[in-house]
mmCIF file of the N, C-alpha and C atoms, coordinates in Angstrom:
data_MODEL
# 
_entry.id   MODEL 
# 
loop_
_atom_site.group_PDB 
_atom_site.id 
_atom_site.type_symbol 
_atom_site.label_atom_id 
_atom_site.label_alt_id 
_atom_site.label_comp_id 
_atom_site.label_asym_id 
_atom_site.label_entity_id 
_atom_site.label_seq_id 
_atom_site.pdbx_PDB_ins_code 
_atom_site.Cartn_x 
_atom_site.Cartn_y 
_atom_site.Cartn_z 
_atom_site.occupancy 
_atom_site.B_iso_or_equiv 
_atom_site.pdbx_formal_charge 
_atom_site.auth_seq_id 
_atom_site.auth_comp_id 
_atom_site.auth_asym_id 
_atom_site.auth_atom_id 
_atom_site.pdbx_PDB_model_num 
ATOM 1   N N  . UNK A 1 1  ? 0.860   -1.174  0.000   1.00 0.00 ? 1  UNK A N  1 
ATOM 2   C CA . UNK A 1 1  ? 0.000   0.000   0.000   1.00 0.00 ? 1  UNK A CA 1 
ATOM 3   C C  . UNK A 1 1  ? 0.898   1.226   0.000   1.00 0.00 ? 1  UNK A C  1 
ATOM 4   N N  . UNK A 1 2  ? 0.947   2.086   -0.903  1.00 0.00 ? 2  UNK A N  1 
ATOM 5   C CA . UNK A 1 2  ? 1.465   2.983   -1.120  1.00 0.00 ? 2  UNK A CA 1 
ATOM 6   C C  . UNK A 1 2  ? 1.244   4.855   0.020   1.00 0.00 ? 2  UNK A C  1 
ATOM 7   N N  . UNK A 1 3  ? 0.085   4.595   0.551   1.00 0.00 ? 3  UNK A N  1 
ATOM 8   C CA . UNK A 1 3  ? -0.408  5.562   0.830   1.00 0.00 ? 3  UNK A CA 1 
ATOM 9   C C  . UNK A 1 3  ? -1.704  5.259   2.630   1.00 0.00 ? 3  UNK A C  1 
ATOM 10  N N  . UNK A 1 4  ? -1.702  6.016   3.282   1.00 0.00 ? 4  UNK A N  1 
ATOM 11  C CA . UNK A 1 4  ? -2.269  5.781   4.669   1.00 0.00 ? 4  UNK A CA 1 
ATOM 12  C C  . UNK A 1 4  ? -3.555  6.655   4.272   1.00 0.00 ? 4  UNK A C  1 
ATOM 13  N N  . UNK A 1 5  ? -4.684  5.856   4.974   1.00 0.00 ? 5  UNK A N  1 
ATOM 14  C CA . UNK A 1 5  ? -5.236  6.827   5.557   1.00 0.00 ? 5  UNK A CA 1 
ATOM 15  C C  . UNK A 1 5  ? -5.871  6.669   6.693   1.00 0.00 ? 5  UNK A C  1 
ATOM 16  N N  . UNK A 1 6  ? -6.700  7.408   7.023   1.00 0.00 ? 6  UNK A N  1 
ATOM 17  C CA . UNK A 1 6  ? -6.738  7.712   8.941   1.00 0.00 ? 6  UNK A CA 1 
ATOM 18  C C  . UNK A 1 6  ? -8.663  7.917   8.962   1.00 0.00 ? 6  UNK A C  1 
ATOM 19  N N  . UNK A 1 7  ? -9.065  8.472   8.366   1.00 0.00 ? 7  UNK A N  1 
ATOM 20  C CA . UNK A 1 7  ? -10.255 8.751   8.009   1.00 0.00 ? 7  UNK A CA 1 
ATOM 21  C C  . UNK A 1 7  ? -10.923 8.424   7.016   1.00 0.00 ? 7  UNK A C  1 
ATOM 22  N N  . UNK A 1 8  ? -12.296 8.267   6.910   1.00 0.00 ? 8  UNK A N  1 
ATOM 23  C CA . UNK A 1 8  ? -12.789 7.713   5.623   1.00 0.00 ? 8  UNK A CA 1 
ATOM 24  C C  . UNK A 1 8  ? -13.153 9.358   4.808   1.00 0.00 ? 8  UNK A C  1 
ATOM 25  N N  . UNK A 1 9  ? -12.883 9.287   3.740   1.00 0.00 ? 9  UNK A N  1 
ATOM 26  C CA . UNK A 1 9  ? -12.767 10.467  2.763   1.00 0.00 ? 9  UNK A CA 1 
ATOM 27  C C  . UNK A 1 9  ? -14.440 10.913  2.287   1.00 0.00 ? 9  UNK A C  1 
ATOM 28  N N  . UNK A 1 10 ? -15.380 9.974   2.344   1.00 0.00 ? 10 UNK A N  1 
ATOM 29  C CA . UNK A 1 10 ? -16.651 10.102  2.226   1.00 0.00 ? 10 UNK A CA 1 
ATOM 30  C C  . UNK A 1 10 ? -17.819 10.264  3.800   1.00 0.00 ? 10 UNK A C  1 
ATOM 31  N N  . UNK A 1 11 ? -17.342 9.703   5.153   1.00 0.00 ? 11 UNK A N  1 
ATOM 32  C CA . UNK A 1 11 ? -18.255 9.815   5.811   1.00 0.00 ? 11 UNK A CA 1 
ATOM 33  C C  . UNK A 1 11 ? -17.322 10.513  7.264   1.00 0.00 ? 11 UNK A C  1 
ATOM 34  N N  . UNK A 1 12 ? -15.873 10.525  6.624   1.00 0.00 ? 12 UNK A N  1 
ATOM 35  C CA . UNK A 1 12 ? -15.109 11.009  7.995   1.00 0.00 ? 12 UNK A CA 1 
ATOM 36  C C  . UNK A 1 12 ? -14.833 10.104  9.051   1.00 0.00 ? 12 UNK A C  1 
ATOM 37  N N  . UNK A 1 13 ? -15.174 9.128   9.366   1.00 0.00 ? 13 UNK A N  1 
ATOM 38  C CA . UNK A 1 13 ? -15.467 7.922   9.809   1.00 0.00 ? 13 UNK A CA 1 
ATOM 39  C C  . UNK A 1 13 ? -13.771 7.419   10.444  1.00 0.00 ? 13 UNK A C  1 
ATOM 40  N N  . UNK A 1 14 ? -13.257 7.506   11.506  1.00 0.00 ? 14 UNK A N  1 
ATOM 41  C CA . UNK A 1 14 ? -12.050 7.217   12.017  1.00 0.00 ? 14 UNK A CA 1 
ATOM 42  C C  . UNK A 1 14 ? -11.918 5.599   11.845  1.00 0.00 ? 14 UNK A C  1 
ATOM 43  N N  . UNK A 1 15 ? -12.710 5.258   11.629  1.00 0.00 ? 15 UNK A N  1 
ATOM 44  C CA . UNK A 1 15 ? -13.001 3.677   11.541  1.00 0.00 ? 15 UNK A CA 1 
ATOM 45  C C  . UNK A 1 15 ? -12.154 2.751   10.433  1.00 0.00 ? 15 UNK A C  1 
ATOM 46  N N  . UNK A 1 16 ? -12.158 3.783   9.361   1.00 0.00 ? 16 UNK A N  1 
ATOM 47  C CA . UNK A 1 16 ? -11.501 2.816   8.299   1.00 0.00 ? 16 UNK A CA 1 
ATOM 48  C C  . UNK A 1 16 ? -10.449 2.233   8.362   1.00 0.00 ? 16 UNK A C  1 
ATOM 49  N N  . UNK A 1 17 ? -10.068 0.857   7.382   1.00 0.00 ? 17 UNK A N  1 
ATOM 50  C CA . UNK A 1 17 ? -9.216  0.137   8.042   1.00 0.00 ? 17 UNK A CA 1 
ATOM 51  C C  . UNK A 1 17 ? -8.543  -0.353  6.631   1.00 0.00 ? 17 UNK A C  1 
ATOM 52  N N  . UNK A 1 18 ? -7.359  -0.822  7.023   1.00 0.00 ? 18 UNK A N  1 
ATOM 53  C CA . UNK A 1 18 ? -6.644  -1.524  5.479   1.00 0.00 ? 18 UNK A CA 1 
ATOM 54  C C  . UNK A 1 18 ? -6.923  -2.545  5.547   1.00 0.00 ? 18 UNK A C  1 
ATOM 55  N N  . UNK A 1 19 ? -7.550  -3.382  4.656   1.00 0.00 ? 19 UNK A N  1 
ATOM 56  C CA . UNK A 1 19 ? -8.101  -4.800  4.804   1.00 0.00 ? 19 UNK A CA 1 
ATOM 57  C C  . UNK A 1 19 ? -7.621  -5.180  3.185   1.00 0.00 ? 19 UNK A C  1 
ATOM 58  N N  . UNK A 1 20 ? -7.387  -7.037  3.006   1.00 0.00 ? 20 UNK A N  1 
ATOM 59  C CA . UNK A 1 20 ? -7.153  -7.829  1.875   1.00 0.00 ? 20 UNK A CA 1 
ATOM 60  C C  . UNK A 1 20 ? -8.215  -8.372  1.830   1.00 0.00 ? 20 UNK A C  1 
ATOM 61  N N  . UNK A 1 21 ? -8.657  -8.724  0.511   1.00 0.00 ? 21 UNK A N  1 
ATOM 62  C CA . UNK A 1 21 ? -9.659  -9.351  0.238   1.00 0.00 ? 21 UNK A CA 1 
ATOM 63  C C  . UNK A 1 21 ? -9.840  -10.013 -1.201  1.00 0.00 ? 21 UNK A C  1 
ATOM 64  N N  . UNK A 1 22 ? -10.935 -10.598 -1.578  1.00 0.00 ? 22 UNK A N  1 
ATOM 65  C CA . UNK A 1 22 ? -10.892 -11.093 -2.624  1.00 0.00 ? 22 UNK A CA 1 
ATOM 66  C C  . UNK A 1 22 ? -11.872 -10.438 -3.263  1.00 0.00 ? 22 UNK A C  1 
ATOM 67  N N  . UNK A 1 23 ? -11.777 -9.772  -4.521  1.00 0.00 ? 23 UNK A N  1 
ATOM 68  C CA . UNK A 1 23 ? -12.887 -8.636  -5.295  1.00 0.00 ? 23 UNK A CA 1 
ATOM 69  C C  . UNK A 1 23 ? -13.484 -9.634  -6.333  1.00 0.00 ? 23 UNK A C  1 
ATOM 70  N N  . UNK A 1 24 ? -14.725 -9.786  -6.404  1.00 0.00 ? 24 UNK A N  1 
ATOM 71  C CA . UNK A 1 24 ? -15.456 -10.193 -7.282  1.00 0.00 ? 24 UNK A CA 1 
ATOM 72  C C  . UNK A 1 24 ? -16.521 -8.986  -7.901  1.00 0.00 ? 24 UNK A C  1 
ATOM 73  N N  . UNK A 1 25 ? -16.737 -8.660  -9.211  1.00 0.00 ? 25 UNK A N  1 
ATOM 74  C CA . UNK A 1 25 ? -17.449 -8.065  -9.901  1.00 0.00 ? 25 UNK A CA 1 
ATOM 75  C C  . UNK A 1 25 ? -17.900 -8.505  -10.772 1.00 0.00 ? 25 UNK A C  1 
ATOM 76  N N  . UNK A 1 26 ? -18.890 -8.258  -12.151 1.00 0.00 ? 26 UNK A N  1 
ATOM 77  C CA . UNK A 1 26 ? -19.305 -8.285  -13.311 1.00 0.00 ? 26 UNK A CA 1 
ATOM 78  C C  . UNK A 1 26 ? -19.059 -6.832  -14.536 1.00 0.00 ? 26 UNK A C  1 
ATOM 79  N N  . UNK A 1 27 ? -18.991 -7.366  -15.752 1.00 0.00 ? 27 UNK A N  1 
ATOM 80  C CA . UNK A 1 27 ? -18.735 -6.066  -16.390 1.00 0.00 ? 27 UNK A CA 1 
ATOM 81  C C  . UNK A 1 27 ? -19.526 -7.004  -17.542 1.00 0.00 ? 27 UNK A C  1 
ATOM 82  N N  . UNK A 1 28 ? -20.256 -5.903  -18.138 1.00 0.00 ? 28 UNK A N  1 
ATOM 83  C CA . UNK A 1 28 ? -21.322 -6.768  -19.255 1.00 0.00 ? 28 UNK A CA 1 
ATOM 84  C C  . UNK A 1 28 ? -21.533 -7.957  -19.336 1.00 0.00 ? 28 UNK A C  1 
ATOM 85  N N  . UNK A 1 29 ? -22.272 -8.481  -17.819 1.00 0.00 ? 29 UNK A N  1 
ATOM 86  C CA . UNK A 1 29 ? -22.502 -10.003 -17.698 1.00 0.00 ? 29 UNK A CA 1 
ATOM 87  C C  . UNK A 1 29 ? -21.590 -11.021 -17.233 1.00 0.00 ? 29 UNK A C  1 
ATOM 88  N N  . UNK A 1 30 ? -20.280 -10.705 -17.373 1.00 0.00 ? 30 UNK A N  1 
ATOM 89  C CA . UNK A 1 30 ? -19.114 -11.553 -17.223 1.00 0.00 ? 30 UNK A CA 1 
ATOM 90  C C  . UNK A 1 30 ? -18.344 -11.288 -15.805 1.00 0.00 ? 30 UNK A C  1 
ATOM 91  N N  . UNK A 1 31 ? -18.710 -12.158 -15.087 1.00 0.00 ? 31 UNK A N  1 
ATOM 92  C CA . UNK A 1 31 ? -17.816 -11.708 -13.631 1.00 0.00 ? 31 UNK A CA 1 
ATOM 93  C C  . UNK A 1 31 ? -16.708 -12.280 -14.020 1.00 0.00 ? 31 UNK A C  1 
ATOM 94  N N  . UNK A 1 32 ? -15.794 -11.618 -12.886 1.00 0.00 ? 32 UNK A N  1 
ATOM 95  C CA . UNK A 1 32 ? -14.602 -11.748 -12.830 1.00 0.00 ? 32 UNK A CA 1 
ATOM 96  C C  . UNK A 1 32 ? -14.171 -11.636 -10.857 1.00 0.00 ? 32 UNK A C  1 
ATOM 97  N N  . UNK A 1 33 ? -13.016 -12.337 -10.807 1.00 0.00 ? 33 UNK A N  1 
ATOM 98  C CA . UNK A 1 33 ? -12.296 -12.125 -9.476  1.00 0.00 ? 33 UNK A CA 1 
ATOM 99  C C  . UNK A 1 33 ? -11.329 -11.872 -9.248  1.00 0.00 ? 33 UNK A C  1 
ATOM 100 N N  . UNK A 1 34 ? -10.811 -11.148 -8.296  1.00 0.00 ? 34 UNK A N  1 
ATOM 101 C CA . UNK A 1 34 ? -9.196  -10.527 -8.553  1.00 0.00 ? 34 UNK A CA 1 
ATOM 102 C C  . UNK A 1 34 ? -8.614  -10.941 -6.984  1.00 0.00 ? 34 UNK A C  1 
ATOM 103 N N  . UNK A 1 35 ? -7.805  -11.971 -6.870  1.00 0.00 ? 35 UNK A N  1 
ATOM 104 C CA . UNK A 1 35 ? -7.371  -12.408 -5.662  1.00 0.00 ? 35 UNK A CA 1 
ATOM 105 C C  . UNK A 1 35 ? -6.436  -11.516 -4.557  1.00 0.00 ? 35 UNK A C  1 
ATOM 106 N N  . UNK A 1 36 ? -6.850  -11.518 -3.402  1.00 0.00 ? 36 UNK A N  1 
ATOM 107 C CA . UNK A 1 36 ? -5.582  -10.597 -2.722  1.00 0.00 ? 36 UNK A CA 1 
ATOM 108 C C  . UNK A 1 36 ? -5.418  -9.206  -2.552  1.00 0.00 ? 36 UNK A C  1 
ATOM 109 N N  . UNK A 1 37 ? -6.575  -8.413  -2.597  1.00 0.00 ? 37 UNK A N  1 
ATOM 110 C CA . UNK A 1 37 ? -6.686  -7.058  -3.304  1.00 0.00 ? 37 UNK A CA 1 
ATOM 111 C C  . UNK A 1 37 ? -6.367  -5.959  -1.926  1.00 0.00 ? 37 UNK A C  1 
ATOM 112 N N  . UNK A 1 38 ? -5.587  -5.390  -1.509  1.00 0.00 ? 38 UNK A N  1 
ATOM 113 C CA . UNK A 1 38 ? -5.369  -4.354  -0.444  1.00 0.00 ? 38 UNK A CA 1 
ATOM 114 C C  . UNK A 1 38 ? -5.583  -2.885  -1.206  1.00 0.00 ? 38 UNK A C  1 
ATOM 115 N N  . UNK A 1 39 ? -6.871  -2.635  0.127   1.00 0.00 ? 39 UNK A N  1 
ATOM 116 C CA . UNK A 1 39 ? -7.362  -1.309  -0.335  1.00 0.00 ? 39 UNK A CA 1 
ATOM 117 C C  . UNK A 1 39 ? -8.539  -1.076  1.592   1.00 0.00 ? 39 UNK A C  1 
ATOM 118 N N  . UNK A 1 40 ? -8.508  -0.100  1.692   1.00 0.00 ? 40 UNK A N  1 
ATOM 119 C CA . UNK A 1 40 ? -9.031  0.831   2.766   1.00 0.00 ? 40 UNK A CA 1 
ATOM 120 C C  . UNK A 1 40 ? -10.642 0.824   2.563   1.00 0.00 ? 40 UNK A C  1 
ATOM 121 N N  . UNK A 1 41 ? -11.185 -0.006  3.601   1.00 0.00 ? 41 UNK A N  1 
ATOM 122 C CA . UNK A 1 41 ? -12.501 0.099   3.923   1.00 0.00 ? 41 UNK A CA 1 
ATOM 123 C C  . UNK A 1 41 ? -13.231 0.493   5.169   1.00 0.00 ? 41 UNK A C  1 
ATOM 124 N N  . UNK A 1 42 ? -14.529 1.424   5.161   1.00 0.00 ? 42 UNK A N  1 
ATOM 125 C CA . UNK A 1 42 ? -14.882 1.889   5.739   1.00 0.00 ? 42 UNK A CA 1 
ATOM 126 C C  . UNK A 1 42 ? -16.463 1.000   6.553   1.00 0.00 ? 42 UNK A C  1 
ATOM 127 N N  . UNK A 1 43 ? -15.903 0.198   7.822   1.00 0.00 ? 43 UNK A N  1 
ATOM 128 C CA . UNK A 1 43 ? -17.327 -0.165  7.722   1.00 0.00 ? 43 UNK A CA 1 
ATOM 129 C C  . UNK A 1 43 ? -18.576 0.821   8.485   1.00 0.00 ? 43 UNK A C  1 
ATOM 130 N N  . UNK A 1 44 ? -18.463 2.308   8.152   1.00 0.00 ? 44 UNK A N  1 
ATOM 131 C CA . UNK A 1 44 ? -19.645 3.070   8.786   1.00 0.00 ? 44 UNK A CA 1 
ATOM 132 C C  . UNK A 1 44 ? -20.770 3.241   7.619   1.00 0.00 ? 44 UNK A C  1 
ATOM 133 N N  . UNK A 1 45 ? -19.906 3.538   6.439   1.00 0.00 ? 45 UNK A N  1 
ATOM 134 C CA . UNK A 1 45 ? -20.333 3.612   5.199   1.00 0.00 ? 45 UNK A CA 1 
ATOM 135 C C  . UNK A 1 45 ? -20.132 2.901   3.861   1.00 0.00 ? 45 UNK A C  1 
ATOM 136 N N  . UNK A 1 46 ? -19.112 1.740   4.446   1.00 0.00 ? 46 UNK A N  1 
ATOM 137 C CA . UNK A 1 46 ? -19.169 1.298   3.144   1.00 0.00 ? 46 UNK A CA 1 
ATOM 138 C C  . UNK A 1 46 ? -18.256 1.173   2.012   1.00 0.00 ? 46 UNK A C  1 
ATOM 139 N N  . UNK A 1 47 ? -17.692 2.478   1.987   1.00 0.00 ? 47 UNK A N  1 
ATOM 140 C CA . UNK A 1 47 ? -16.365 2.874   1.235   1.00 0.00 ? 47 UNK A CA 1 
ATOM 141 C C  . UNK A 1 47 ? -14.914 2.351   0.973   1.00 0.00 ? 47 UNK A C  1 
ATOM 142 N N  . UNK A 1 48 ? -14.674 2.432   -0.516  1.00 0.00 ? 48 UNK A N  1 
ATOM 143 C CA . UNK A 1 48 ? -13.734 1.404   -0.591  1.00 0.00 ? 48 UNK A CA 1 
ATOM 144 C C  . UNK A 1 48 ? -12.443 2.515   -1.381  1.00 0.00 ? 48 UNK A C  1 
ATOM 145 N N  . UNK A 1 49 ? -11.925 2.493   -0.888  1.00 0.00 ? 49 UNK A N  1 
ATOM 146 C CA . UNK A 1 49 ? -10.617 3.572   -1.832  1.00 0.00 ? 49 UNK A CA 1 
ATOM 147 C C  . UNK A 1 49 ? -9.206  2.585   -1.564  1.00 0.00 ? 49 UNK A C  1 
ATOM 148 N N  . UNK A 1 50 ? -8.909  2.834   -3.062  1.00 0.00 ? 50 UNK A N  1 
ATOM 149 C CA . UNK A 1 50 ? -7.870  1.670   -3.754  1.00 0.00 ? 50 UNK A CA 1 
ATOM 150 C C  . UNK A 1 50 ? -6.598  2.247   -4.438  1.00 0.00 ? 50 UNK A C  1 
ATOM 151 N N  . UNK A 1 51 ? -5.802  2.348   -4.000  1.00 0.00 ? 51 UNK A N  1 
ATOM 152 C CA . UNK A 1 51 ? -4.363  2.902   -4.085  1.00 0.00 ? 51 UNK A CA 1 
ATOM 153 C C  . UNK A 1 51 ? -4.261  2.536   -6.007  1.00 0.00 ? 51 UNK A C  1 
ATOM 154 N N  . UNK A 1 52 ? -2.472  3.109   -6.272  1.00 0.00 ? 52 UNK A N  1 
ATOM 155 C CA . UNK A 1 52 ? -2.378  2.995   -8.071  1.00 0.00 ? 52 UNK A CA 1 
ATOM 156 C C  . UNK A 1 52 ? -1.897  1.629   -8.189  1.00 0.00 ? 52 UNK A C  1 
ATOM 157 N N  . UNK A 1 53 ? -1.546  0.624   -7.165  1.00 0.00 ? 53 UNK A N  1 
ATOM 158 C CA . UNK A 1 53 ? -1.238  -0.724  -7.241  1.00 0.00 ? 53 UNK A CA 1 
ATOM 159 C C  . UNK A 1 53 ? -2.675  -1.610  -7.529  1.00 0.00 ? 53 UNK A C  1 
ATOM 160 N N  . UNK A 1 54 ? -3.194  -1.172  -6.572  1.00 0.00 ? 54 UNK A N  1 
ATOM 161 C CA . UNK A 1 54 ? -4.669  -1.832  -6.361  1.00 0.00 ? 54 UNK A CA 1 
ATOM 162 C C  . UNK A 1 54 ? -5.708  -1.894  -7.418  1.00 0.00 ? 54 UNK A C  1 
ATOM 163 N N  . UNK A 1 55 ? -5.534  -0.809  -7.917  1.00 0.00 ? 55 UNK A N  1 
ATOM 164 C CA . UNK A 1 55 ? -6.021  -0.604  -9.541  1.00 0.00 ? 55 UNK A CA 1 
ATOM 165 C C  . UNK A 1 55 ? -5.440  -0.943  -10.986 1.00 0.00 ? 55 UNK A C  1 
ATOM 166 N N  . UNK A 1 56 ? -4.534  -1.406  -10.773 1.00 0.00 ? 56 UNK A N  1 
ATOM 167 C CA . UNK A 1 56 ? -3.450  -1.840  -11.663 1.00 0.00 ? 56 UNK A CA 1 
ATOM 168 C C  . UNK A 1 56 ? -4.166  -3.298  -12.059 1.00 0.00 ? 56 UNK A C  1 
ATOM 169 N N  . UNK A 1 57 ? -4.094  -3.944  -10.725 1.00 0.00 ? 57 UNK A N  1 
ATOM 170 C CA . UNK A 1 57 ? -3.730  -5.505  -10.094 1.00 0.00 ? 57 UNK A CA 1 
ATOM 171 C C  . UNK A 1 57 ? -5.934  -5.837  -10.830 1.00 0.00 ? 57 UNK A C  1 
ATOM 172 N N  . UNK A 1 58 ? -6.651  -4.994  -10.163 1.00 0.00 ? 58 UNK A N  1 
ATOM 173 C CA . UNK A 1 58 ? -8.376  -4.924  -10.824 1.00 0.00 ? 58 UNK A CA 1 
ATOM 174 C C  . UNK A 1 58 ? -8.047  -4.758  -12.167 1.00 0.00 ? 58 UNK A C  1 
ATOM 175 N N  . UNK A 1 59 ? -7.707  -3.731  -12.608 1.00 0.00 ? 59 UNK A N  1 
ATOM 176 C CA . UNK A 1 59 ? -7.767  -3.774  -14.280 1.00 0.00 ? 59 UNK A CA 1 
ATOM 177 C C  . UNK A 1 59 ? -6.957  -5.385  -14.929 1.00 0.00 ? 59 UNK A C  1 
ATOM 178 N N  . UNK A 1 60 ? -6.039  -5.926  -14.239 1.00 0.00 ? 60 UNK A N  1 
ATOM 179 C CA . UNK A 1 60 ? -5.419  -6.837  -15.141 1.00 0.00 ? 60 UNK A CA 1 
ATOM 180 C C  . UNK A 1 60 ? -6.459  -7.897  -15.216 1.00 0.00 ? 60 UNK A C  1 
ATOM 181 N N  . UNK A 1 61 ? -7.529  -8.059  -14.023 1.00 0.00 ? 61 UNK A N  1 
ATOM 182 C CA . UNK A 1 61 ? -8.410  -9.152  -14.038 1.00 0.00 ? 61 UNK A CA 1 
ATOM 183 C C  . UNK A 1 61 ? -9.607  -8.348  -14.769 1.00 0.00 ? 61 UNK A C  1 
ATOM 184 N N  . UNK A 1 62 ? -10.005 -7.049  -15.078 1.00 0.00 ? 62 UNK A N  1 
ATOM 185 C CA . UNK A 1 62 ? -10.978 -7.019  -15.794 1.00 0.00 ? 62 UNK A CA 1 
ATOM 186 C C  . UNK A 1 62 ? -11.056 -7.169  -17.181 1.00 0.00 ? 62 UNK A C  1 
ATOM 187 N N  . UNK A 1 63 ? -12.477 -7.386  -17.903 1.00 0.00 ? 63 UNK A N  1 
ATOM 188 C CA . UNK A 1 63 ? -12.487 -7.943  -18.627 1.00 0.00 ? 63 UNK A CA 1 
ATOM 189 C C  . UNK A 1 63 ? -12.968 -6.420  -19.333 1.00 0.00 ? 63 UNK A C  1 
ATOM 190 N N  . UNK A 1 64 ? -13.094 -5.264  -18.851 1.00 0.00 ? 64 UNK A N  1 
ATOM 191 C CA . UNK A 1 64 ? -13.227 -4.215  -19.323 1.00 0.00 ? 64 UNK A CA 1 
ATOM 192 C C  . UNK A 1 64 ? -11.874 -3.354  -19.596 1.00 0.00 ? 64 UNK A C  1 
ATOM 193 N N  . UNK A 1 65 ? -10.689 -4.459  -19.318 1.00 0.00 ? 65 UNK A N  1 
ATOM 194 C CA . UNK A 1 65 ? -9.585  -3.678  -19.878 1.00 0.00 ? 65 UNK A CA 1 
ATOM 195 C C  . UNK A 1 65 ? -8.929  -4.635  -20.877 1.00 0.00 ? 65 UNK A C  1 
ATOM 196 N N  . UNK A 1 66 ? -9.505  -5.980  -21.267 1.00 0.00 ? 66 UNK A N  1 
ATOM 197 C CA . UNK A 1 66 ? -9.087  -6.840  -21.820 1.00 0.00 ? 66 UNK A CA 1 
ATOM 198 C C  . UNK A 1 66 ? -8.127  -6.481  -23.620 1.00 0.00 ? 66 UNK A C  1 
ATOM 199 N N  . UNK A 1 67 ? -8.728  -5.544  -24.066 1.00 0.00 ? 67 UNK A N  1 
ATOM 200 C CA . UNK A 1 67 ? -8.376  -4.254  -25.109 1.00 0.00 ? 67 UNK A CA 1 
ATOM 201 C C  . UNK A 1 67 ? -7.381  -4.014  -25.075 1.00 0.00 ? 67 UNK A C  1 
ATOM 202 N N  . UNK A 1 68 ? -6.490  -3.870  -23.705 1.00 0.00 ? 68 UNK A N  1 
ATOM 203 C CA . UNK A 1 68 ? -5.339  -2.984  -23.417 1.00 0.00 ? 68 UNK A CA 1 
ATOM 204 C C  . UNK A 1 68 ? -4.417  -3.736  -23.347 1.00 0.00 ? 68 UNK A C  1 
ATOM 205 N N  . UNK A 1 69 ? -4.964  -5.395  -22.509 1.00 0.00 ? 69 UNK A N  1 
ATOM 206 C CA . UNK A 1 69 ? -3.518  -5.756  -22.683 1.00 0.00 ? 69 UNK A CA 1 
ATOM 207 C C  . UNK A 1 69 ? -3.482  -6.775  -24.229 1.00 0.00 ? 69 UNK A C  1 
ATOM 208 N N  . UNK A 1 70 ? -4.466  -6.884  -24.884 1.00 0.00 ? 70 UNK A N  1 
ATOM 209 C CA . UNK A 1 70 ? -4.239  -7.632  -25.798 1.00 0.00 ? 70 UNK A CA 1 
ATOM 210 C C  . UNK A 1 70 ? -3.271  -6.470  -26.728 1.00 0.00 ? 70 UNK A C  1 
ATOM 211 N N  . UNK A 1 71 ? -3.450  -5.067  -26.845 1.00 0.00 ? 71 UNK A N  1 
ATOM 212 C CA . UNK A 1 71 ? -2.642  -4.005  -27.379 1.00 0.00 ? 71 UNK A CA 1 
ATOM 213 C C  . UNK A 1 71 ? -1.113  -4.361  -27.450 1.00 0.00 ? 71 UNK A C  1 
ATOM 214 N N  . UNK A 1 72 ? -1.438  -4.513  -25.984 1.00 0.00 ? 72 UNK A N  1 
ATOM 215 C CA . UNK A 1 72 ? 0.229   -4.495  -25.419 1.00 0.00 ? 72 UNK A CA 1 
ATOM 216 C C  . UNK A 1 72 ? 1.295   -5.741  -25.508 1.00 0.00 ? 72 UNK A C  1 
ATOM 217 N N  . UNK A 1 73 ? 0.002   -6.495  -25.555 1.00 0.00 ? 73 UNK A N  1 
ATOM 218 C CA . UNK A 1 73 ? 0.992   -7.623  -26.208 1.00 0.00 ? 73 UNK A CA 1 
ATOM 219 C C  . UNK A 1 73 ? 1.251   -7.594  -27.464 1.00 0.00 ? 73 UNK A C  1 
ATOM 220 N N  . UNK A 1 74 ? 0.158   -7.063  -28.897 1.00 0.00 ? 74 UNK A N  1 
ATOM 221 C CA . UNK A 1 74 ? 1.199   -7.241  -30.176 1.00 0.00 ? 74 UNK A CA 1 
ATOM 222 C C  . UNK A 1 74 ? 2.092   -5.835  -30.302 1.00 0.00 ? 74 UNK A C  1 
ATOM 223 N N  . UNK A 1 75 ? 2.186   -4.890  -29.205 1.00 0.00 ? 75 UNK A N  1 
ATOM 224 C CA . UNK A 1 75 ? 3.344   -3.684  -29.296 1.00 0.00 ? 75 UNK A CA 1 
ATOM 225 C C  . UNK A 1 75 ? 4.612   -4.579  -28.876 1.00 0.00 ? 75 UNK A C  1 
ATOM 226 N N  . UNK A 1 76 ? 4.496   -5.713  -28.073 1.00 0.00 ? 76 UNK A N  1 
ATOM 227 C CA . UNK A 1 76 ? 5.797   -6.420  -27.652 1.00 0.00 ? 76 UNK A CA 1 
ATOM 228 C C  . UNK A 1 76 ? 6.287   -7.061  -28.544 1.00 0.00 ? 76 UNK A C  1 
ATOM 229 N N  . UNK A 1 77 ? 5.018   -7.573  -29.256 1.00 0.00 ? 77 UNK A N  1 
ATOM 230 C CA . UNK A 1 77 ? 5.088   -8.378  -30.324 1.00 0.00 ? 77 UNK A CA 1 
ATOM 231 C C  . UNK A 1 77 ? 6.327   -8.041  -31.394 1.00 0.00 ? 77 UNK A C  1 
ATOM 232 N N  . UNK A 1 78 ? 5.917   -6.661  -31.462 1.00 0.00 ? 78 UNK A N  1 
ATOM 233 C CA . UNK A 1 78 ? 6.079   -5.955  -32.846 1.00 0.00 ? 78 UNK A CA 1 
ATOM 234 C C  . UNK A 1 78 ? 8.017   -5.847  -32.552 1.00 0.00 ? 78 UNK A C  1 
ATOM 235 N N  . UNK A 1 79 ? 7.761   -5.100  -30.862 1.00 0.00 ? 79 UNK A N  1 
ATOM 236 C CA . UNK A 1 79 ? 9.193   -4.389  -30.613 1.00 0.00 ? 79 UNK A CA 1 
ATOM 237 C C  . UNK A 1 79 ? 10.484  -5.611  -31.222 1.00 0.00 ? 79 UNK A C  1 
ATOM 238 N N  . UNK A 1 80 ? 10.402  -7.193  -30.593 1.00 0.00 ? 80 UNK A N  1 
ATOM 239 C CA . UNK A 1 80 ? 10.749  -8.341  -30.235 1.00 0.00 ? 80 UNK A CA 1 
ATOM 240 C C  . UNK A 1 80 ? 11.176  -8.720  -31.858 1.00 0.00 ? 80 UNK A C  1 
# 
């Protein structure tokens, strides 16, 4: 985790806490799960705020970024 915080940014909430977990979502029908995920939750409200690792690590399992890395693989392709 790159970054602290102390308060929850939406309810103020001293409560929030750094917790791991396992993220399950859907993106046009198709769930997906992203194992291991550290990010700051708030249980007064709910709130989930996710550092530039944490979002990295979600996009590689979504299937709404699936575009990007197929990109990036024929740019390796190409470099190689």
């Amino acid at each position: 985790m790159t970054f602290q915080i102390t308060k929850c940014p939406t309810c103020d909430s001293k409560r929030i806490k750094l917790v791991c977990k396992e993220i399950t979502n859907t993106f046009k029908g198709q769930t997906y799960t992203v194992p291991a995920v550290e990010y700051y939750e708030c249980p007064s409200c709910g709130e989930h705020v996710y550092d530039r690792d944490a979002m990295r690590k979600i996009e590689s399992y979504s299937p709404a970024f699936a575009h990007r890395r197929a990109a990036s693989k024929k740019s390796l392709a190409k470099a190689a």
